[in-house]
C-alpha positions as CSV (number, residue, x, y, z in Angstrom):
1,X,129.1,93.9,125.2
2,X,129.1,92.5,128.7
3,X,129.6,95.9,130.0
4,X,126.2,96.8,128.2
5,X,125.1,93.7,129.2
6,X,125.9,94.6,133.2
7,X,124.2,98.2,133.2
8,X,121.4,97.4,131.6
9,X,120.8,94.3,133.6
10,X,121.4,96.0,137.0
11,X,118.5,97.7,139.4
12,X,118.2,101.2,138.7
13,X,118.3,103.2,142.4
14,X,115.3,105.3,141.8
15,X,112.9,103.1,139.4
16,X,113.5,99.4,141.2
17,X,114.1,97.5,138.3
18,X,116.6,97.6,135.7
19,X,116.4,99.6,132.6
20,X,115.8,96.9,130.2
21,X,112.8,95.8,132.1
22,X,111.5,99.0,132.8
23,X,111.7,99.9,128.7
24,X,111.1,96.1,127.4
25,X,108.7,94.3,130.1
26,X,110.7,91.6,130.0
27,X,114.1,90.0,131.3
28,X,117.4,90.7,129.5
29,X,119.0,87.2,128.2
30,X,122.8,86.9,127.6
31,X,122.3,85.3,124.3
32,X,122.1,82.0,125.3
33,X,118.3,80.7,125.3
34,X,118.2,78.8,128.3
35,X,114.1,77.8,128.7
36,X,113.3,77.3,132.3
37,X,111.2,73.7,133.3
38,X,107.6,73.9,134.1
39,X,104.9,75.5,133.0
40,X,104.3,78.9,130.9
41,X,103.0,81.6,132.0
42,X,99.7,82.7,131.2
43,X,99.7,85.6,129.2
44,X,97.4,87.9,131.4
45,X,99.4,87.4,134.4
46,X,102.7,88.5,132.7
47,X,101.0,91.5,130.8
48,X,99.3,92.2,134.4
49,X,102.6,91.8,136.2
50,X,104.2,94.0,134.2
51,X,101.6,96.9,134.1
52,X,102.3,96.7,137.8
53,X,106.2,96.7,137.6
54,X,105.6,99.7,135.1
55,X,103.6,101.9,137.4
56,X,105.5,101.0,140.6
57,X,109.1,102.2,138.5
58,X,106.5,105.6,137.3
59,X,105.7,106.2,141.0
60,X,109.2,105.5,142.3
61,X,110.5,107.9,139.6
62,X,108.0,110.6,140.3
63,X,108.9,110.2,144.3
64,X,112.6,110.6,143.6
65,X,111.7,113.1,140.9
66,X,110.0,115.7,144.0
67,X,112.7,114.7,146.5
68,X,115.4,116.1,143.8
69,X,113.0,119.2,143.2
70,X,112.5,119.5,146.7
71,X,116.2,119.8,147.7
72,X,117.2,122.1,144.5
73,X,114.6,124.5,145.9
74,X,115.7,124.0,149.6
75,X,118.6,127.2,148.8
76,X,116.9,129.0,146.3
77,X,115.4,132.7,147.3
78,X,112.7,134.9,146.0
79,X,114.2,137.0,143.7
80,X,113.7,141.2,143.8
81,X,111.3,142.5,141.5
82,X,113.5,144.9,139.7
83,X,112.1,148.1,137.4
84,X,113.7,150.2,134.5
85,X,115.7,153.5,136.4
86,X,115.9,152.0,139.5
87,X,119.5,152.2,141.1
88,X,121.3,148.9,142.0
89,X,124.8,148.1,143.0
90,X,127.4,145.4,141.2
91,X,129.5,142.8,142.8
92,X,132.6,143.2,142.2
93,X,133.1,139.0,142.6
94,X,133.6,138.7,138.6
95,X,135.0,142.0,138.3
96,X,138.7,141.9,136.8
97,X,140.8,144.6,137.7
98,X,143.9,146.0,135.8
99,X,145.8,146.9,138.7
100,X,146.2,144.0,141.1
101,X,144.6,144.9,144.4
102,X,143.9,142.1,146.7
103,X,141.0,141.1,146.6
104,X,139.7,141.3,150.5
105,X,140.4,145.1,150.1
106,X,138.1,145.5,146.9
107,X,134.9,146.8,148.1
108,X,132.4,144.0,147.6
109,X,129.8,146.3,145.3
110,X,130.6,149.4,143.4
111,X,128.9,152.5,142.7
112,X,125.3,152.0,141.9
113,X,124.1,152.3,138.0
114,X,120.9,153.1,136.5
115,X,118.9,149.8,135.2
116,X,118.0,150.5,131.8
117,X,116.2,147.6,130.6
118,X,114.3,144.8,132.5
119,X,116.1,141.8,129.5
120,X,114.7,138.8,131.3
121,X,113.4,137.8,135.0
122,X,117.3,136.7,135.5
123,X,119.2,139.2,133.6
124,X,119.2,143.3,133.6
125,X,121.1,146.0,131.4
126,X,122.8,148.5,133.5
127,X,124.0,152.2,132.0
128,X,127.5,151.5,133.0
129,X,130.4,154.1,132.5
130,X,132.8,153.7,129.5
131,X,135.2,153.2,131.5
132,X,134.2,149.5,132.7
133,X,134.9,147.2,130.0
134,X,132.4,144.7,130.7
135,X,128.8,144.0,129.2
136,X,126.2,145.9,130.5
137,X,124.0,143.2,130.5
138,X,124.5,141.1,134.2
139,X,122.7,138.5,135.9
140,X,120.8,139.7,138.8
141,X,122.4,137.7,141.1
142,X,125.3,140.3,141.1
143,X,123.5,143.4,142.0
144,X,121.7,144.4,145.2
């Protein structure tokens, strides 16, 4: 309970308050009601206060929200516009071979095969020989 009690009552990083206010509007008691002295808050000013709190963690979590898009995208590339029958070459990087070779003196690609079907933006079947074991299906990111 006071491990609960020590997350939810901490200051999130990105929002500025902690989760229970952000989702309640209100401060998170221990159990004990201990009433401060002095007068009450109007009701306005609390419902006003809060509104603001609310969109101040939105904007905070929409800021960190871009930052986190911003710097995924920072090594993403343009992917190839592939088409059905064009020849491509496969990475050998997930390639398992029977006889151990060492790997620096694998060629990085093999032969190029035939794209047969455009399956998704991210994924193409390739007309691969018998002989490969493998699913002809592959992520573009392992041919050129």
């Amino acid at each position: 309970m006071l491990a609960e009690f020590a997350i939810n009552n901490k200051v999130h990083l990105a929002m500025k308050v902690s989760p229970f206010i952000a989702n309640y509007r209100r401060e998170l008691r221990m159990g004990v009601d201990i009433r401060k002295k002095g007068k009450v808050e109007k009701a306005m000013e609390f419902v006003e206060r809060m509104k603001k709190m609310q969109e101040e963690a939105e904007a905070a979590l929409k800021k960190m929200q871009e930052d986190m898009k911003r710097q995924v995208n920072r090594g993403r590339k343009e992917s190839e516009e592939w088409k059905k029958s064009d020849r491509v070459m496969l990475s050998t990087k997930d390639l398992v071979y029977k006889e151990r070779l060492m790997r620096k003196l694998v060629n990085q690609y093999v032969s190029p095969y035939t794209i047969e079907e455009i399956v998704s933006i991210n994924a193409v079947k390739l007309r691969l020989p018998t002989s490969m074991r493998i699913h002809p299906v592959v992520n573009v990111s392992q041919i050129v």
